[in-house]
Every structure is written in C-alpha cells, then in structure tokens.
C-alpha atoms as a printed R data frame, in Angstrom:
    type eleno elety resid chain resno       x       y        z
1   ATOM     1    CA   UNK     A     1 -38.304 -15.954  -88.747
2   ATOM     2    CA   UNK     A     2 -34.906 -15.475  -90.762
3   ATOM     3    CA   UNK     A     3 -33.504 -17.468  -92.855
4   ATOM     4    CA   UNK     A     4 -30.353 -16.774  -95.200
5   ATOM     5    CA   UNK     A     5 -28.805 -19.140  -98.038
6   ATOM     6    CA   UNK     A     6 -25.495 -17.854 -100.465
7   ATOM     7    CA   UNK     A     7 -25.898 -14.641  -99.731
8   ATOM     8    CA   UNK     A     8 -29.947 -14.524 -100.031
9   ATOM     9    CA   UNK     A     9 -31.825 -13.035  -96.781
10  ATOM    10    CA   UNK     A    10 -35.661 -14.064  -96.018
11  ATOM    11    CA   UNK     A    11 -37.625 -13.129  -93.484
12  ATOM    12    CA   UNK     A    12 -41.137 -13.394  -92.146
13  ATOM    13    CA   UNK     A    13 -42.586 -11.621  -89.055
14  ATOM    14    CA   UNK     A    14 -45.956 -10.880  -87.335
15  ATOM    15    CA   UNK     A    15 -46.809  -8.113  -85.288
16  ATOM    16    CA   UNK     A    16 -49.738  -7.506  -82.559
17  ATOM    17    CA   UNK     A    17 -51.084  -3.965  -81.699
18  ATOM    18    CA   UNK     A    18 -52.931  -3.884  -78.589
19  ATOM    19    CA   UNK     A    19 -54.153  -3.020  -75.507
20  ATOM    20    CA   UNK     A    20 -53.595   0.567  -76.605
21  ATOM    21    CA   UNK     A    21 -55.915   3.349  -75.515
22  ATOM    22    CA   UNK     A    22 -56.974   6.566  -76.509
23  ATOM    23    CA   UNK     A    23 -55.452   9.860  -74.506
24  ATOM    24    CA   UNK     A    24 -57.970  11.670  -72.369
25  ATOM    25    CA   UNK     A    25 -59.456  14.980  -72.635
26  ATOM    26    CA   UNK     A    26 -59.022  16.842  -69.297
27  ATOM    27    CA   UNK     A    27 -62.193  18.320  -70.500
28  ATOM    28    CA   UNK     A    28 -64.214  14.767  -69.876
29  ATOM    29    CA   UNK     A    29 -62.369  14.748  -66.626
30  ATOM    30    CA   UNK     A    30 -62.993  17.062  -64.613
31  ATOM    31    CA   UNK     A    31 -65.884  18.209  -62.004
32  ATOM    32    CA   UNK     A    32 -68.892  18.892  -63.849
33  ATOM    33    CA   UNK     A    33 -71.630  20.589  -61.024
34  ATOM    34    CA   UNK     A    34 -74.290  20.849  -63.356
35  ATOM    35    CA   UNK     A    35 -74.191  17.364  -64.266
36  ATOM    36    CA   UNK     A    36 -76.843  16.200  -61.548
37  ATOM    37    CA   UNK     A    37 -79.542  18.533  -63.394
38  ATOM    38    CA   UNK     A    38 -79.613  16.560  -66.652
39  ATOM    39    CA   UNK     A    39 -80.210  13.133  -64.024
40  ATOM    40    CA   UNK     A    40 -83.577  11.623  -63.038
41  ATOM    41    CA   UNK     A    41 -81.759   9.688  -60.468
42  ATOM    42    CA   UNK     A    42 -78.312   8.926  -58.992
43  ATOM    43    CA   UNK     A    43 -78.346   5.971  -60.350
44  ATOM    44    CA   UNK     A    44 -78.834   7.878  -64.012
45  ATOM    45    CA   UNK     A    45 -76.038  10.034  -62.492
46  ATOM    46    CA   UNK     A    46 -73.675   7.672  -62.061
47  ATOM    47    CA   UNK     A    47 -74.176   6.366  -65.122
48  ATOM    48    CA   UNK     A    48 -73.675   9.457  -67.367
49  ATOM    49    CA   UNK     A    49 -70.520  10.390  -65.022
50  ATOM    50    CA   UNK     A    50 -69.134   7.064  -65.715
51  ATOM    51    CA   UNK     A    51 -69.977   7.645  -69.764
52  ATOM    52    CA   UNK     A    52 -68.069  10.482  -69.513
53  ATOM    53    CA   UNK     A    53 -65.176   9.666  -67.964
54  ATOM    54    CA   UNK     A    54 -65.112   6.230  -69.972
55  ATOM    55    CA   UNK     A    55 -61.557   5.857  -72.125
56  ATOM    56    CA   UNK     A    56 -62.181   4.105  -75.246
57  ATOM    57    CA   UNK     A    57 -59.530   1.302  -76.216
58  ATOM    58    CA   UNK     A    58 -58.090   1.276  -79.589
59  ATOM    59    CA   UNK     A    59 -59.094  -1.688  -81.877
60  ATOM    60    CA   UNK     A    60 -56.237  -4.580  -81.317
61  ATOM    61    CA   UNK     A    61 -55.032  -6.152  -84.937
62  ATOM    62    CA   UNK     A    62 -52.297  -7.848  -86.636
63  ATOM    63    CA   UNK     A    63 -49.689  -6.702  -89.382
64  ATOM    64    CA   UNK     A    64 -47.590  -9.280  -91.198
65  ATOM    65    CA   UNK     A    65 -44.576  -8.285  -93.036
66  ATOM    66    CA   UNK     A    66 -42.069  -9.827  -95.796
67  ATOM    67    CA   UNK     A    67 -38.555  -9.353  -96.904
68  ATOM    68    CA   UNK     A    68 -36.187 -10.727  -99.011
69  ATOM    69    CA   UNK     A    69 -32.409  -9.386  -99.866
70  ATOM    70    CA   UNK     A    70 -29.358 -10.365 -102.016
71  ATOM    71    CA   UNK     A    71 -25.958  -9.874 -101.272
72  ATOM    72    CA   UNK     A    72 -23.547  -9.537 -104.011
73  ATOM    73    CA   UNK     A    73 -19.899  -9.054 -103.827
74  ATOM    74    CA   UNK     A    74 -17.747  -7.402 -106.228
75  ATOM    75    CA   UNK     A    75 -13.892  -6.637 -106.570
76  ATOM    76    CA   UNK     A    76 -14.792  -3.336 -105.412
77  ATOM    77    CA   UNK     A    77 -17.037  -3.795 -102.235
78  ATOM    78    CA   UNK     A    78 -20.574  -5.203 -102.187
79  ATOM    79    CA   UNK     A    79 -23.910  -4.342 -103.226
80  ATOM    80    CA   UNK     A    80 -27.130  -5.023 -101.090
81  ATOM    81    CA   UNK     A    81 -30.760  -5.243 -102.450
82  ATOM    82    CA   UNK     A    82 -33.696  -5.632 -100.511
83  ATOM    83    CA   UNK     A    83 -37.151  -5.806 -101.164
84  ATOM    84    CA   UNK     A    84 -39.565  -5.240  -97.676
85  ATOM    85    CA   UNK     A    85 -43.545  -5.549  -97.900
86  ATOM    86    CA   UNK     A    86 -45.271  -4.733  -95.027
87  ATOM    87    CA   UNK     A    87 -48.897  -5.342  -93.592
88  ATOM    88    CA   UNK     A    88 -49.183  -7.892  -96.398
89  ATOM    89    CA   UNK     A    89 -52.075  -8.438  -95.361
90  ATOM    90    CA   UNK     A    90 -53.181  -4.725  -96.581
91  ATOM    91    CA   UNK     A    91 -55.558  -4.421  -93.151
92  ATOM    92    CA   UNK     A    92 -56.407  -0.407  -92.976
93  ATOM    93    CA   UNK     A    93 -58.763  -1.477  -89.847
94  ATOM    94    CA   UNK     A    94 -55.640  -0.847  -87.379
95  ATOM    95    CA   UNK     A    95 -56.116   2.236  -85.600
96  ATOM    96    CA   UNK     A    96 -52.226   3.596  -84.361
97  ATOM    97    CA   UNK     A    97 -53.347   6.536  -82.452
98  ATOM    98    CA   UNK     A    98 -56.498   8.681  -81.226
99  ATOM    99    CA   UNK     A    99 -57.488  10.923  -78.479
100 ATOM   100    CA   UNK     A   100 -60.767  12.344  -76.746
101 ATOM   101    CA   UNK     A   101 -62.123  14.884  -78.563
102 ATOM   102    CA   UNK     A   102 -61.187  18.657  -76.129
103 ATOM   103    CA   UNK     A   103 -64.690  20.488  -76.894
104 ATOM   104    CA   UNK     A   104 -67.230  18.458  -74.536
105 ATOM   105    CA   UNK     A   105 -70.761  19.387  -74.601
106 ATOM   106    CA   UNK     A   106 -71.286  20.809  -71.375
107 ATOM   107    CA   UNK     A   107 -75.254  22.173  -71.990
108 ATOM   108    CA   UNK     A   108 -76.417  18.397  -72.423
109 ATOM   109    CA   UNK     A   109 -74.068  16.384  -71.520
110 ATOM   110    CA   UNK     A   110 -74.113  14.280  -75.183
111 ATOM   111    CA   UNK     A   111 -70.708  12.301  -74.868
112 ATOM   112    CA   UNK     A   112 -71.322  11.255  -78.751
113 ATOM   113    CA   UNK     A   113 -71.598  15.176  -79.759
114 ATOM   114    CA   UNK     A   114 -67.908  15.815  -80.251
115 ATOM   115    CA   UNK     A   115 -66.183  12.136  -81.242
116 ATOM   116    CA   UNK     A   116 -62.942  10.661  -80.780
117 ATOM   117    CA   UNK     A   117 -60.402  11.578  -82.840
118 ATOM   118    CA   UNK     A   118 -58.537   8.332  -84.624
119 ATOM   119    CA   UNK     A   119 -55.935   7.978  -86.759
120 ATOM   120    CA   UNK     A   120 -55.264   4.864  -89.139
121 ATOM   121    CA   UNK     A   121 -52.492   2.651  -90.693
122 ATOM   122    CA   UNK     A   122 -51.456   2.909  -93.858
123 ATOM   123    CA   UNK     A   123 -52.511  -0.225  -96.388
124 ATOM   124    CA   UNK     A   124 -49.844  -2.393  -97.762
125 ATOM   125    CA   UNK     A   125 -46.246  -0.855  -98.588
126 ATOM   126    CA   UNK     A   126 -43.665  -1.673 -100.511
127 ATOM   127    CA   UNK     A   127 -40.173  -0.591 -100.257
128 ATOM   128    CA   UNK     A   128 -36.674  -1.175 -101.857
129 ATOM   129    CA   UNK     A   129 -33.748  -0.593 -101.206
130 ATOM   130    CA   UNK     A   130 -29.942  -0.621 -103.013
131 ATOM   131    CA   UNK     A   131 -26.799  -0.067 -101.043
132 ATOM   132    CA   UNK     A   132 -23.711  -0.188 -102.066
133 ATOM   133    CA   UNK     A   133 -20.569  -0.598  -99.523
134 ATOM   134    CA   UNK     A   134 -16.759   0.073 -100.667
C-alpha cells in the first residue's frame, strides 16, 4: 500500500515466507546396506529409511514493514529523507535458510545425532536514509 501527499511518501507492506525447505545432505541420501541390521522388521525398515531421507520444511511466518519519506526541493536540486522499519513486528521465529547436517551417524542410524543446521532473521531494523540530487 502507497500512498503520497505534497511531497510525503507512506507505505505499508506484508510479506509471507513459505513453503521453503531445508537443502539435503547427500549423506542422508544415499544407499545405506547396513541399514537393515539396526531393523526388527521391514516395516521398522521402512520406517527409519523414510526418517532418514525425510526433508524438514522451514517454519512459514510473516514480516511487516513501514516507511515514510519527504521530498524537499530546493533552488539547487532536491533532498530525499526516508525513514524504513522493517519486521515491525520484531518476529526472530522466521527461519531464512538451513540445511541437513553432512556428518550422519552411520553406526546407529540416530537421525537426531547430528541436527539441522538453521539460520534466523534478524529482529526489527531501522534504517534512514538522506539523498541529495543536483
């Protein structure tokens, strides 16, 4: 949403993150032959296989963000100010990246040994900005 009135700017705008999923480790990918040792069944088998394989998906979340500006114009050329906030909101629960964890435990086959790897947004920011055009 924008909206501008002599020479002030506004604007308000939402963003999703989703549907976003971790990379893979070719490590939890690829043909384990021991795995059937560690399995009472096939059934347990399948299951473990499946845990292993499994690609986690990154948590989906929202950002909101702010801005307001003022143009002024001068004999000389124009100055521009803007003030930008963004993820008002200040949510640090939105994970922007991750990937499998390489090392795999390969004498138990413990999925939860070596953890994903995630990294995290930032909280709120604040920036501004001057500009001057001649």
């Amino acid at each position: 949403m924008n909206y501008n009135i002599k020479q002030w700017f506004f604007e308000a705008n939402a963003q999703w993150f989703g549907d976003t999923w971790f990379e893979i480790s070719p490590a939890r990918h690829e043909e384990m032959p021991d795995l059937w040792k560690f399995c009472s069944s096939e059934a347990d088998y399948i299951s473990r296989r499946d845990a292993i394989a499994y690609q986690d998906k990154l948590n989906s979340e929202w950002v909101v963000n702010l801005s307001v500006g003022k143009l002024i114009y001068t004999k000389f050329g124009s100055l521009n100010f803007n003030l930008s906030v963004n993820n008002l909101l200040n949510n640090r629960n939105i994970q922007t990246g991750g990937w499998q964890e390489g090392k795999f435990d390969y004498t138990n086959y413990d999925v939860n040994k070596f953890p994903n790897k995630i990294w995290y947004a930032q909280g709120i920011r604040v920036f501004f900005n001057v500009g001057i055009r001649f």
